[in-house]
C-alpha distance (Angstrom), angle and dihedral (degrees) to the residues before:
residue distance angle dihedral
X1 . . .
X2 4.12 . .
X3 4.01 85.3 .
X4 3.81 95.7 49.5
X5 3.73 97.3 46.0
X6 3.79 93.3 44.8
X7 4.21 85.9 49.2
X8 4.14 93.8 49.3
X9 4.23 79.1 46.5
X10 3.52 91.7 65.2
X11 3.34 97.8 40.0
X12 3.86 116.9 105.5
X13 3.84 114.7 -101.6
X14 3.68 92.5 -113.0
X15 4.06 96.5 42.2
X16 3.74 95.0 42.9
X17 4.16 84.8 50.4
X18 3.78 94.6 46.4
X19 4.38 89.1 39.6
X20 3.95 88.6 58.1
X21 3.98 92.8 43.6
X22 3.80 86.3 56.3
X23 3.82 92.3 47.7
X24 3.73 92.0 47.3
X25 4.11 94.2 43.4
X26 3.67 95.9 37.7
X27 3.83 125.0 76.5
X28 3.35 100.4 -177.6
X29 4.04 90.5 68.1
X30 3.66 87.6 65.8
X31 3.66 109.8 85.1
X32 3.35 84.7 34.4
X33 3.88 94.5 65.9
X34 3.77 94.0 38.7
X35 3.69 94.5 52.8
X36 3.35 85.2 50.1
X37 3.62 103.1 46.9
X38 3.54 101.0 29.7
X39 3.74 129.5 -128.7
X40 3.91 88.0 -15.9
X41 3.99 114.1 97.5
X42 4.08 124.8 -176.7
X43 3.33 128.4 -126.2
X44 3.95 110.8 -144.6
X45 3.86 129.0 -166.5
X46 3.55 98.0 -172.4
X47 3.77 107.6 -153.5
X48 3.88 119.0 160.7
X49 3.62 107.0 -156.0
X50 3.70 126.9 -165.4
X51 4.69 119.6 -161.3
X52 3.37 103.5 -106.2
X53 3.77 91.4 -146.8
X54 3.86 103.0 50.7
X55 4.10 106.0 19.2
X56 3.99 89.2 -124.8
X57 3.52 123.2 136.3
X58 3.67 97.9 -112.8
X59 4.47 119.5 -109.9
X60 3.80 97.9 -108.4
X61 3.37 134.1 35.4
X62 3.34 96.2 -94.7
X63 3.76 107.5 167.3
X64 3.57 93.7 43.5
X65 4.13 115.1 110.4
X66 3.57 117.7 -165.5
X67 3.65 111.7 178.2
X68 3.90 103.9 177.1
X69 4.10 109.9 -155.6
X70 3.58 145.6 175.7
X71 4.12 114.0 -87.0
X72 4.13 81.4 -101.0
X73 3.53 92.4 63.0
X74 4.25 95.8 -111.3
X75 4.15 113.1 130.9
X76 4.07 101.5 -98.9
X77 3.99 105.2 -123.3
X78 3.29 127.8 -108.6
X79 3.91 100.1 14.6
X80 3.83 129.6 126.0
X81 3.50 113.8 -108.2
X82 3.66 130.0 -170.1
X83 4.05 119.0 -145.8
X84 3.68 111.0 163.6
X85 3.50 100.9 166.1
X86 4.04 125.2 -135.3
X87 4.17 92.4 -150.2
X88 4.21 95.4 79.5
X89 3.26 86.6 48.4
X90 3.87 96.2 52.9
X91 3.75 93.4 42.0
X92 3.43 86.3 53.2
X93 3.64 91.2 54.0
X94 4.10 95.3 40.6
X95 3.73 89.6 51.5
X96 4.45 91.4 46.7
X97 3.62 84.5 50.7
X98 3.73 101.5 47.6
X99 3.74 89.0 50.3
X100 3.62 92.5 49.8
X101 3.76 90.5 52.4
X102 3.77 90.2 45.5
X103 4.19 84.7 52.8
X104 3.46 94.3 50.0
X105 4.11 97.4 44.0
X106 3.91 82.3 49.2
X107 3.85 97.6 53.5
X108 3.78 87.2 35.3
X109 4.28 90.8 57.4
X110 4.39 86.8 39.4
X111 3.72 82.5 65.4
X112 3.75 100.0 43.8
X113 3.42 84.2 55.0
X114 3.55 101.5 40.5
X115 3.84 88.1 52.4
X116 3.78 93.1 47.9
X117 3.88 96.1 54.3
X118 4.21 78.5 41.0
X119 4.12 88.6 65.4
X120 3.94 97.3 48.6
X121 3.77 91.5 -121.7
X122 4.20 86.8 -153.3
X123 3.75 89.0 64.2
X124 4.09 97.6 39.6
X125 3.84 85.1 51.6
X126 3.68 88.5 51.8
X127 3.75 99.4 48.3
X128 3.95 90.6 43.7
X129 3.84 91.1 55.0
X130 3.86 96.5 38.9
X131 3.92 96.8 53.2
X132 3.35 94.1 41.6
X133 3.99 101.5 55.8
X134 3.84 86.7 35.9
X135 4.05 86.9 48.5
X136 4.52 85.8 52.5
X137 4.06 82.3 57.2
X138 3.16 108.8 92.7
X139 4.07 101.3 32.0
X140 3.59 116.4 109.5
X141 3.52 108.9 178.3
X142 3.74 141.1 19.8
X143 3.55 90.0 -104.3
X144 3.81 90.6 65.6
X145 3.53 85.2 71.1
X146 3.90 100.1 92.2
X147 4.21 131.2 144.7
X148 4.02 81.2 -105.7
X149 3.61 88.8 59.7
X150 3.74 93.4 39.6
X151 3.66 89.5 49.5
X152 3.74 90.3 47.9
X153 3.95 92.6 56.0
X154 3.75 87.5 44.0
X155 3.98 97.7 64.5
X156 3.77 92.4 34.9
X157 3.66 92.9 57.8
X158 4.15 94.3 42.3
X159 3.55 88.8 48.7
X160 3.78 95.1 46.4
X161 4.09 87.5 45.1
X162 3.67 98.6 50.0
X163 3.84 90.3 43.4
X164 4.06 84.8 53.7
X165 3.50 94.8 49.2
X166 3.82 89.8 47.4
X167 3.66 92.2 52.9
X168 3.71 99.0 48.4
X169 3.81 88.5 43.5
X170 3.63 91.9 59.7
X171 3.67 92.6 46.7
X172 3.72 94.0 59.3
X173 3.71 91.1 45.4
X174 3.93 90.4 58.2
X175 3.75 88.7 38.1
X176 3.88 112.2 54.2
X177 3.52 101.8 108.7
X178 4.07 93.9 47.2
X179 4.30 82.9 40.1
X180 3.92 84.4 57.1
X181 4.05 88.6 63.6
X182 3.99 94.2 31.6
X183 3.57 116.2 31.3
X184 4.03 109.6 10.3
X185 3.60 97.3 170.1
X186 3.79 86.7 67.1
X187 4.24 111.0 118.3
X188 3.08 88.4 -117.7
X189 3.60 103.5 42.5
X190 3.45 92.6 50.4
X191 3.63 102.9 45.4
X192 3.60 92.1 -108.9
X193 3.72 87.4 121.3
X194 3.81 136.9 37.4
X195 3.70 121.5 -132.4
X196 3.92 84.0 -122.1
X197 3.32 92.5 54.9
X198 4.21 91.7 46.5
X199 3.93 84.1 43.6
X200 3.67 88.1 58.0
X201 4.11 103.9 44.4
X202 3.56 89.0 43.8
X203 4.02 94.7 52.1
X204 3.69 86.1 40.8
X205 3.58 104.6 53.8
X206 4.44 90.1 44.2
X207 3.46 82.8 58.2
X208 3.61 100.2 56.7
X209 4.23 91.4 33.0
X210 3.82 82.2 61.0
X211 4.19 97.4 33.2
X212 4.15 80.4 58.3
X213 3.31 91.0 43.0
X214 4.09 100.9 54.4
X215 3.94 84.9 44.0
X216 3.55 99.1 46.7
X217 4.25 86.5 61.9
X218 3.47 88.9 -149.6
X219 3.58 118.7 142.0
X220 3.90 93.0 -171.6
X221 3.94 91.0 54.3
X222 3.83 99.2 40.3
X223 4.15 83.0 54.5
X224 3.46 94.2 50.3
X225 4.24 86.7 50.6
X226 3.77 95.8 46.3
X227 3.45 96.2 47.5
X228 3.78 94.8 45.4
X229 3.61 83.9 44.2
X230 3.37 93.2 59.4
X231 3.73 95.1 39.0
X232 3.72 98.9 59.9
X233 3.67 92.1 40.1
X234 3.99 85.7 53.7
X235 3.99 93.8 46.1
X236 4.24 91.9 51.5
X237 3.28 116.9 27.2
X238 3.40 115.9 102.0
X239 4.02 100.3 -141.8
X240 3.82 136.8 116.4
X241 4.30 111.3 -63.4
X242 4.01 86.6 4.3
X243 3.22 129.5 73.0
X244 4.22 91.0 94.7
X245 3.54 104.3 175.2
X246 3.80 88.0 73.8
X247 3.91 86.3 73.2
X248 3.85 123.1 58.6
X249 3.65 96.6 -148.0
X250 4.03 90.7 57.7
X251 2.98 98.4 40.4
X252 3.55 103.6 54.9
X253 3.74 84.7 42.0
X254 4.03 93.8 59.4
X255 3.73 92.9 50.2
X256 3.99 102.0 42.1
X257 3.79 82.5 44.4
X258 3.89 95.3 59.6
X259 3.73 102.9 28.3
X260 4.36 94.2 47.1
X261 3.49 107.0 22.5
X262 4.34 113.6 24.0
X263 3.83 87.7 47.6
X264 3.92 104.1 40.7
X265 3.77 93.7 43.7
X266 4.15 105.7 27.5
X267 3.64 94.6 44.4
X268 3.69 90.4 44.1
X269 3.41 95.2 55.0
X270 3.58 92.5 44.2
X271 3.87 95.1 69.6
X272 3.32 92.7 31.3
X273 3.30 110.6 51.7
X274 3.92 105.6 16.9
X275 3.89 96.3 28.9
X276 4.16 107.6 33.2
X277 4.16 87.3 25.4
X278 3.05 85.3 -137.2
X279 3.80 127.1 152.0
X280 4.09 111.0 -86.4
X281 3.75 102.9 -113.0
X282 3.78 121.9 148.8
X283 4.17 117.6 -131.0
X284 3.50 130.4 -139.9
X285 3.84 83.7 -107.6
X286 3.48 95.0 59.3
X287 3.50 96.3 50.9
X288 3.66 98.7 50.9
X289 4.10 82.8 47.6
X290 3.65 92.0 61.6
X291 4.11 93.8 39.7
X292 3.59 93.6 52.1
X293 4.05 98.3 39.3
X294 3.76 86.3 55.1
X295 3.32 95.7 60.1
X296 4.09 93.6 37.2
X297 3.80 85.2 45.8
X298 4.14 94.4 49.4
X299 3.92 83.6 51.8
X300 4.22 92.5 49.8
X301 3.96 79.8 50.5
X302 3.67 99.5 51.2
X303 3.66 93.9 38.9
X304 3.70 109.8 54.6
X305 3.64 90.6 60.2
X306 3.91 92.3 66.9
X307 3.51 97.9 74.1
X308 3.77 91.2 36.8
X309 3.73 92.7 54.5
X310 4.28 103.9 106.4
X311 3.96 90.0 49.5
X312 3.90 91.4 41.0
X313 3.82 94.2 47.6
X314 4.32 92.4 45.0
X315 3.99 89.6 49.7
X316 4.37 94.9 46.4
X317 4.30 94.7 -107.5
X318 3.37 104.1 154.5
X319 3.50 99.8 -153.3
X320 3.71 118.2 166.8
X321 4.21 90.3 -112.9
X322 4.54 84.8 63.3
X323 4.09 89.5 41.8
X324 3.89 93.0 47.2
X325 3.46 116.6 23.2
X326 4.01 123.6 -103.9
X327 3.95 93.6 -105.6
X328 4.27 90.4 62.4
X329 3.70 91.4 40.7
X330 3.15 99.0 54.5
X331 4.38 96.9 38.9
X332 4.18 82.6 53.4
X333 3.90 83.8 51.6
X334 3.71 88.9 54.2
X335 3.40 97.0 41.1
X336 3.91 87.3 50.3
X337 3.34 92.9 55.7
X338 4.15 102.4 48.7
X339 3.40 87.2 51.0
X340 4.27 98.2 51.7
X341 4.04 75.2 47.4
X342 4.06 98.9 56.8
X343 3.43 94.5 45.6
X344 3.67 102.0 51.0
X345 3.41 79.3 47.0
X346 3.42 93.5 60.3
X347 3.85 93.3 39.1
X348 4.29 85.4 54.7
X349 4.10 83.8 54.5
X350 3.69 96.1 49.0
X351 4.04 88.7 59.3
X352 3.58 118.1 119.4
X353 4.07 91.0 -156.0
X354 3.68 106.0 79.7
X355 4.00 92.0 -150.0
X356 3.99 88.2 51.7
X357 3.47 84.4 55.3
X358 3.75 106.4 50.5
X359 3.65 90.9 51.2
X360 3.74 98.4 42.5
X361 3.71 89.8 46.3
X362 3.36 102.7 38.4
X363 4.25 93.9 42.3
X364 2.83 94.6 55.3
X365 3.45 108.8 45.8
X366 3.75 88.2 53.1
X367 4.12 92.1 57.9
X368 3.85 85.2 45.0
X369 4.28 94.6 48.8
X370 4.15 86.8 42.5
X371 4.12 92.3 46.4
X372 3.84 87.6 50.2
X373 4.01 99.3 53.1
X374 3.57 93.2 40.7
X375 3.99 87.0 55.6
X376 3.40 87.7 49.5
X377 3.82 93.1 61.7
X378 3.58 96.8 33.2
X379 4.08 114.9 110.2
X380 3.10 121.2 -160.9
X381 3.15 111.2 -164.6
X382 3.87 87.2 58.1
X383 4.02 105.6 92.3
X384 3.88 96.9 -164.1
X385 3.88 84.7 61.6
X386 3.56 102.5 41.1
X387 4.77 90.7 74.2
X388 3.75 84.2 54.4
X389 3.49 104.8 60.5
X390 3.56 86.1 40.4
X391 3.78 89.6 57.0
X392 4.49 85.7 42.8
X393 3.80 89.6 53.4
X394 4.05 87.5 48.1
X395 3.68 84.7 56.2
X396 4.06 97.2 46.8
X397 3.84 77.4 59.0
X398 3.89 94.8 57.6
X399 3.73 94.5 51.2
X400 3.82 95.3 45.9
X401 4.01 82.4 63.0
X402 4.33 83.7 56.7
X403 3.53 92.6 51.1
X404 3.69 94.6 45.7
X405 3.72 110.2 74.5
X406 4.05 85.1 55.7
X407 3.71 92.7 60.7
C-alpha cells in the first residue's frame, strides 16, 4: 500500500489524475491490481478537478479517493488512507463562479444605467409623446390605420429618437467641465463614461438617424433630421460662429425651433403627405400644436438654465437666467405658461363640437389650476427644488400632446 501511494506521489498532477480515471473506467485493470495487491481492492472516485481561480491542474491529486479495504468491503485497520475530497474544491469553484456572474450582472446594470442617464430620458419621453400625437393628426378613420401607416410612424419615430440621442450626446461631450458644476451624475461627468465611448454612441446613433432617414424616402422626415442635425451641432459645438448656447437669443431659438415647429409640421407632413398620400394641408389642430409648443418650448428654454446658472456664470454662458436673475426668469416662465393656458382655453370654448370642448376646456384648465399651486409653493431660492419643477413643467408638456389631437 506504502509502495503504491509513494508511486501515485510521484506521479505528475495531470498523469496521476488521468492513471486513476483509467483504473476507475477500466475493468480490465482490476484483476490486475488485486493479483497484485492481494486480497485488498481500491475503491476509486475518479474526479479530475481543475482551480477555479488559476485554470491549473492542481499539485496533488486532490480529488482522487482511495479507500483501500478488505475483499468484504470493511476498512482494513490500521492502514493509511488517503481521502482528499473533490466537494471543497467544487464549492470553491460554485461560489468563484457565482460571484463572477454577480460582477458581471453588476457592471452589465452600471451601464444600463449609465446609458439611460446618457439619452436624457426627459427629452426621449418628450419626442416619443410629441410624434406620436402629431403622427394620430391627420387620420380620419379607423381604416387609416394600416401596417403602411404603422410602418410609417415606426421610421419617423427611430429616426427622430436616434437624432435626439445624437444631439444630447453631443451636448454632454462639449459640456463636461460645465456638467461637473451642474449635473455631476452625468456619464460623463462622473467618469462613468469615456469620451471614446460618447464619441462612439453619438457617431453611431447619426448614422442610423440618417440611414432611416435615406430609407424612409421621405423628404419631410429627412428635413426635419438635417435641420435638427444641424441645430444641435450648432447649439454644442464648441467652434468659431457655433457654439449657440453661449447666447440666449440662439439658444432659445434652436430649441423652440425643434420642439414647436420641426416636429408639428415635418412629422405632419410625413404621414400626411408621404405616408396617407394625401394632399399637404395643415389643420386647425396642427396649427394650434405649433402655437402652443412655441410658447411651451420658449418656457423649456428659459427654464433649464435656472438650475444651470453657477456653472454657466463661472464658464462665461450668457444664458438669460446669469443676465436676469433666476427670480424674473422663472416669474416670465410662469407668466408664459398661464397665458399658453387661457388661450387654449379660449380656443377649447370657441369649438363647435361639444365633446371637443369639454376636454379642451376642462384639460386644460386642470394643467393651468395644478401649474398655479405648484408655483405657489415653489422657492426659489431653494436649489433642491428648483430640478423638480423643471422635471413638473416637462410633464405639463406631455399632457399638452393628450389634449392635442381633440383640439
Amino acid at each position: 500500500m506504502h509502495q503504491v501511494t509513494s508511486s501515485a506521489a510521484t506521479l505528475r498532477p495531470a498523469a496521476a489524475a488521468a492513471h486513476a480515471l483509467r483504473l476507475s473506467t477500466d475493468h480490465r485493470e482490476g484483476p490486475k491490481i488485486r493479483a497484485r495487491l492481494g486480497a485488498m481492492k481500491f475503491s476509486l472516485t475518479g474526479h479530475l478537478c481543475v482551480a477555479a481561480s488559476t485554470g491549473h491542474w492542481k499539485s496533488q491529486v486532490s480529488c482522487l479517493n482511495i479507500c483501500p479495504t478488505r475483499a468484504t468491503g470493511r476498512p482494513r485497520k490500521n492502514s493509511s488512507v488517503l481521502k482528499v475530497r473533490c466537494w471543497v474544491a467544487a464549492h470553491h469553484q460554485h461560489n468563484s463562479n457565482a460571484q463572477r456572474f454577480q460582477t458581471i450582472g453588476i457592471g452589465i446594470a452600471k451601464i444600463l444605467h449609465a446609458f439611460y442617464q446618457f439619452c436624457r430620458p426627459h427629452t426621449i419621453f418628450g419626442t416619443i409623446i410629441g410624434i406620436t400625437s402629431v403622427s394620430l393628426l391627420p387620420v380620419k378613420s379607423l381604416d387609416d390605420f394600416t401596417l403602411t401607416v404603422l410602418w410609417g410612424f415606426l421610421e419617423a419615430l427611430a429616426a427622430a429618437l436616434c437624432m435626439n440621442i445624437y444631439v444630447v450626446g453631443l451636448n454632454q461631450l462639449f459640456d463636461i467641465e460645465i456638467d461637473k458644476v451642474n449635473k455631476p451624475t452625468l456619464p460623463l461627468a462622473s467618469g462613468e463614461f469615456s469620451v471614446a465611448t460618447a464619441v462612439l454612441l453619438v457617431v453611431a446613433f447619426l448614422a442610423m438617424s440618417i440611414s432611416i432617414g435615406i430609407r424612409s424616402k421621405s423628404a419631410p422626415l429627412m428635413c426635419a433630421l438635417l435641420v435638427s442635425f444641424l441645430l444641435g451641432s450648432a447649439y454644442s459645438i464648441n467652434a468659431p460662429l457655433l457654439r449657440w448656447k453661449q447666447h440666449a437669443f440662439l439658444a432659445a431659438l434652436c430649441i423652440i425651433f425643434v420642439r414647436a415647429v420641426l416636429v408639428q409640421l415635418a412629422f405632419f407632413a410625413h404621414m400626411q403627405q408621404h405616408v396617407l398620400k394625401r394632399p399637404l394641408a395643415p389643420t386647425r389642430s396642427v396649427v394650434f400644436a405649433t402655437c402652443f409648443m412655441c410658447c411651451f418650448s420658449s418656457v423649456i428654454a428659459l427654464f433649464k438654465d435656472i438650475p444651470d446658472v453657477d456653472g454657466d456664470r463661472y464658464f462665461g454662458i450668457q444664458s438669460m437666467t446669469v443676465r436676469l436673475g433666476q427670480q424674473r426668469v422663472y416669474r416670465l416662465c410662469i407668466n408664459i405658461l398661464m397665458t399658453a393656458y387661457a388661450a387654449a382655453i379660449l380656443v377649447g370654448a370657441s369649438s363647435t363640437n361639444l365633446y371637443q370642448k369639454i376636454a379642451i376646456v376642462t384639460g386644460h384648465g386642470l394643467l393651468a389650476s395644478t401649474l398655479w399651486q405648484r408655483a405657489q409653493q415653489f422657492d426659489i431660492a431653494n436649489k433642491e427644488c428648483i430640478s423638480p419643477f423643471y422635471m413638473f413643467i416637462w410633464k405639463l408638456f406631455y399632457a399638452e400632446y393628450f389634449l392635442i389631437p381633440f383640439v
